[in-house]
N, C-alpha and C positions, 0 to 999 in steps of 0.2 A: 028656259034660260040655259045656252050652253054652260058647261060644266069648266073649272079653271083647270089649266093644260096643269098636269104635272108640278110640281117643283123638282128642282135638279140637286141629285143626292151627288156627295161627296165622297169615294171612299179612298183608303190608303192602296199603296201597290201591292201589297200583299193580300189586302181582301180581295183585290183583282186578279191575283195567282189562283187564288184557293177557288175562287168560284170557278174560274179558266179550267182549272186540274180536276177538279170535283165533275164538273158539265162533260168532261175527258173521258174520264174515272179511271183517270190517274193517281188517284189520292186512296184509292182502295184495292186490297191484294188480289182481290178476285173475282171482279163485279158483277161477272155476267156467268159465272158457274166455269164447266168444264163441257170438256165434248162438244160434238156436233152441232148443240142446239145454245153453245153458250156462242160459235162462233155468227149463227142468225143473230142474237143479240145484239151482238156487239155491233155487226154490218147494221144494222138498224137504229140503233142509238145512233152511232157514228153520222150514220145518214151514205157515208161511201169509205171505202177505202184503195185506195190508190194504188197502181199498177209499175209498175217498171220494172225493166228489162236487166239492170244494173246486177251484176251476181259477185262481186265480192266477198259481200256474205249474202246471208238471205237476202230475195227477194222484198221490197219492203210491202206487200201486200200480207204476205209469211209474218215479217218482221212487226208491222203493226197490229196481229191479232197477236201475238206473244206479247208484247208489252203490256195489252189488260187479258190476256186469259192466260197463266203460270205454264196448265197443263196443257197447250196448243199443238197442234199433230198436224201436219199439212194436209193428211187423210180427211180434216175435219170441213177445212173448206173446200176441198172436192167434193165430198158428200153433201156440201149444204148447194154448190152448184150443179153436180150433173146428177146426182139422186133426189135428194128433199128437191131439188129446184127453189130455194129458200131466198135466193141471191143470183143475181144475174151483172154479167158485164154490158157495162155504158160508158157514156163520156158525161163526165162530172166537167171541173174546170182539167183533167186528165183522163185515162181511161182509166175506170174504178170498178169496183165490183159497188152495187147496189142494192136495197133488199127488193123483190121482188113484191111487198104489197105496195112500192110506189111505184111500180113498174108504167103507171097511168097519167103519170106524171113527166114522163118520158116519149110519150107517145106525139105528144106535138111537134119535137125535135128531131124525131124520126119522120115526118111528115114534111118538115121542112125541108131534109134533108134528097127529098124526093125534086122538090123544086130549085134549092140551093142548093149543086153538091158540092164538096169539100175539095181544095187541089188534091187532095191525097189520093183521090181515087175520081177524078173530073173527064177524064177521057177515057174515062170504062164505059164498053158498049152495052147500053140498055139489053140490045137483045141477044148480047152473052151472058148479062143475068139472067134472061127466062131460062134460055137453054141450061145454065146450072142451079137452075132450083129445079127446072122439070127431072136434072139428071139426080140431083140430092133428093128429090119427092122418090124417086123410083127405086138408085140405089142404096140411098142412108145416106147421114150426116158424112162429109170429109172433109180433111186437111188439107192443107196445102201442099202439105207430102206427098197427098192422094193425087198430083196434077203432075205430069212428067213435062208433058209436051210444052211448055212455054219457050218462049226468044224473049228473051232479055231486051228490054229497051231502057233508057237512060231515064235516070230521076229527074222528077221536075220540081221536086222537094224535098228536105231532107227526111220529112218523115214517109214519103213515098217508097213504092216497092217495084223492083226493076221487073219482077212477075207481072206480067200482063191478070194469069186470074186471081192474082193476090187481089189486085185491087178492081176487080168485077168481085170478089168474096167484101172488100170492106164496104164498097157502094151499097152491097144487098145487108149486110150489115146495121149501116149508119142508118141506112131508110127503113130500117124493121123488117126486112124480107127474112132475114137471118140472126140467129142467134146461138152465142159459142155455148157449145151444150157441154165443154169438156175444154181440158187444159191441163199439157201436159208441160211443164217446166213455160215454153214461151211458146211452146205448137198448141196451134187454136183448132179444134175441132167443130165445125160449122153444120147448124141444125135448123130445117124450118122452126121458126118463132113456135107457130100455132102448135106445132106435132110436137115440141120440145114442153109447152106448156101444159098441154093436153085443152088448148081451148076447142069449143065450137066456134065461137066468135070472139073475138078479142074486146078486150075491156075497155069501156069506154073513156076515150081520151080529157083529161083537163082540160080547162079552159085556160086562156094564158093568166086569167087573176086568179087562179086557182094554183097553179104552177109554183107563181110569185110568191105566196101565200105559203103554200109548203115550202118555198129555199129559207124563206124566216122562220120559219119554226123551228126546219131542221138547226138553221144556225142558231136560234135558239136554243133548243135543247143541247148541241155537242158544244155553243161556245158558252153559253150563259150570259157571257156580257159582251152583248155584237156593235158593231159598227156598219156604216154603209160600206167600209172597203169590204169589212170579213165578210157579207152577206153576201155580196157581187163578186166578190174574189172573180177576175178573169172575168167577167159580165159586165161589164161597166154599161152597156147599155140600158141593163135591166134598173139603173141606181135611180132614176125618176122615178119608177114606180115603187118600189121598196120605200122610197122617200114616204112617198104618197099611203103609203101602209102602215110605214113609223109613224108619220103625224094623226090618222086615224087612231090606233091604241094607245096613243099619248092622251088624247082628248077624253077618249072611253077609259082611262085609269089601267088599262091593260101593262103598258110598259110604263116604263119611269126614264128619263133622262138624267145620264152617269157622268161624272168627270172624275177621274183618278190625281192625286193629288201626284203635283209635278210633269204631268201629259197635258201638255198645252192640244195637241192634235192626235186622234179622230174626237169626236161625240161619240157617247156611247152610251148604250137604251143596254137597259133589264127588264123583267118582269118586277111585282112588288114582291114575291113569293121568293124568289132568287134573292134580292137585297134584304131579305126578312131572316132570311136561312143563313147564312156565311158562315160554310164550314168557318169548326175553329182551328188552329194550327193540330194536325198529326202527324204519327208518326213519320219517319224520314224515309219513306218506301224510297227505292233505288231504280230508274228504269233508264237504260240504253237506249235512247231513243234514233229510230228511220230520221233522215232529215226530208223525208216526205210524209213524216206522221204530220196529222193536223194539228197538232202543237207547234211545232216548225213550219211549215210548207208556208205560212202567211210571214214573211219573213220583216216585215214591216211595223206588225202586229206582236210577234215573240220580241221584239226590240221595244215596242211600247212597253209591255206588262213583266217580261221578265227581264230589261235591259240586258239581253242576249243578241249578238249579231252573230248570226250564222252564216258560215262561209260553204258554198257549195264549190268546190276547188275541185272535180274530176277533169272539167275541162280548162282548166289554166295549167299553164306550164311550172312542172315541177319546180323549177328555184323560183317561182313567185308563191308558192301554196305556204301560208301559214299556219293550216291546221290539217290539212291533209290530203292525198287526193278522195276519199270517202267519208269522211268526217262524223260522228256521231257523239250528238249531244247526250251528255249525263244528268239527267234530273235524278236531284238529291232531296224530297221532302217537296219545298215551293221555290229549290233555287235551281239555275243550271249550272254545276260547278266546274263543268271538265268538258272537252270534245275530245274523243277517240278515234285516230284512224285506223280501222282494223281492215283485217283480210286473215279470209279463209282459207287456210292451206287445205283442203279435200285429201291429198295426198297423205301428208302426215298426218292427218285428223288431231288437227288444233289451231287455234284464230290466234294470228300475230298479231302483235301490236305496235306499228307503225310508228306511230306517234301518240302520245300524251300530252296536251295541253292544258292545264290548271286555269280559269277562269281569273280566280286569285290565289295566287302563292303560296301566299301566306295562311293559307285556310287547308293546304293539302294534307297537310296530317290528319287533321278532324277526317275526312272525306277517305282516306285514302284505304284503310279495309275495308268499308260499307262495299266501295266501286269495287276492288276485286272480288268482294262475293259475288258481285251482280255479273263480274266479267266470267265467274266460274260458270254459275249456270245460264250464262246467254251463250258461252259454248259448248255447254251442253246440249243447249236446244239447237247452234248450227250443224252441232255435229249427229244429232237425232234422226227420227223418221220425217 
């Protein structure tokens, strides 16, 4: 006799913060230690963390391992990428750094990639990639730096490169030929995969239910309480099967079905261990947050649980930006109290502040020296190693 599906738990918005922040580990000063080997951590709970080009202040790949490691050194994830080899770059729903024991999970996408190529690099000639891995096998890994002789031809996309062997470098890239063994500021240093990992043979690839299988867990574990958007973020084709995966561990008691009181839309699935546990309210940690940390980046999602709209205003024109052109969210405890528009002066070594925004008003005194301590030492850390 099948088993009865679940019943559907109810909880308040705050226990949907706390579990969100906790699954984050946002909710704790220092979660994943110090150094080198706290930065593997975190790239691994995380499941990725996101790339861009953006330098105002820090980079927010920089920027979202400072918000859960205090003692973070840029040193730390260079060494977990081109030393440990602990983390590698990929494309997530962006290009991310990822840990490298799911690196297998990756490997279908790269295969596709061989049949599907991408516009960004669609009219790279096959047989300018051999000739640049026969020349990377013989000479060593290189940059883009490393390539003089290029004729510029015209973008066919905006994320495209007018470098003809930029994008013979992302083709051998995207298709696993290649992998960035090094990274310096945004110069990508390009390495055979195998010679970079020290394989014999490369690991053997997922299967696509297998794939599927891990993006749930992962969003599992970094969201705690998921939905079909947060699981598929940018995948929407993948949401039938996810579907198909939710309704199996609903049956077998594995997940529970969630409704947050006053969230009329998404559904949303826990484990019973997540809804058993609910952090209790603590203390009111302070973090500056990237508006591409994965607390923000699902911008649909941070509006459901923390009734937060984040504005990402770098590209709308100055007299229409409401909060800034760079904006950065303050979590205060389980609220978001403030957005900050900062920028790094390099020059004078210290982060202005553009703008301040209060969330509510009337609540800025409570808030207002917790945020300048957090504003002390966040530039502290932009003005560090």
């Amino acid at each position: 006799m099948p088993a009865k599906a679940s019943r559907i738990r109810t909880i308040t918005p705050s226990q949907a913060r706390r579990i969100w922040l906790h699954a984050q580990r946002l909710d704790e000063a220092a979660p994943f230690g110090e150094g080198p080997e706290a930065t593997r951590l975190a790239v691994e709970h995380l499941g990725y963390v996101q790339i861009d080009t953006i330098n105002v202040i820090e980079r927010s790949h920089h920027h979202i391992l400072f918000s859960r490691i205090p003692g973070y050194r840029r040193g730390d994830l260079r060494q977990a990428q081109s030393m440990d080899k602990s983390v590698f770059e990929y494309w997530t729903h962006a290009l991310s750094y990822v840990p490298t024991r799911d690196l297998r999970f990756f490997l279908p996408e790269m295969k596709r990639h061989r049949t599907e190529p991408s516009r960004w690099y669609a009219d790279a000639n096959p047989n300018d990639l051999k000739r640049m891995l026969r020349n990377i096998r013989k000479d060593g890994a290189l940059s883009i730096r490393d390539i003089d002789d290029d004729e510029l031809v015209e973008k066919d996309h905006p994320w495209a490169s007018r470098k003809p062997s930029k994008r013979v470098l992302q083709l051998g890239f995207y298709n696993g030929d290649l992998t960035i063994s090094e990274r310096n500021g945004m110069v990508k240093t390009y390495e055979l995969m195998e010679r970079h990992f020290g394989w014999n043979q490369r690991p053997k690839a997922a299967t696509d239910k297998q794939v599927a299988e891990y993006l749930l867990d992962r969003a599992l574990r970094s969201q705690g309480l998921v939905s079909l958007e947060s699981i598929s973020y940018l995948e929407a084709k993948r949401k039938p099967v996810f579907k198909e995966l939710i309704e199996g561990r609903v049956r077998r008691r594995q997940l529970v079905p969630v409704t947050i009181e006053g969230v009329e839309k998404p559904q949303f699935w826990a484990t019973p261990e997540v809804l058993d546990a609910v952090p209790e309210p603590g203390q009111e940690l302070v973090h500056i947050l990237s508006p591409f940390d994965p607390l923000i980046i699902q911008r649909k999602r941070t509006s459901a649980i923390f009734g937060y709209d984040h504005l990402f205003e770098a590209y709308v024109p100055k007299a229409k930006r409401k909060y800034g052109y760079f904006s950065l969210p303050v979590l205060v405890g389980e609220e978001i109290v403030a957005a900050l528009d900062l920028k790094t002066d390099r020059a004078a070594r210290k982060v202005l502040i553009q703008n301040w925004t209060w969330m509510r008003p009337d609540e800025s005194g409570r808030f207002k020296s917790l945020v300048e301590e957090a504003l002390g030492r966040f530039e502290a850390f932009q003005l560090g190693d």
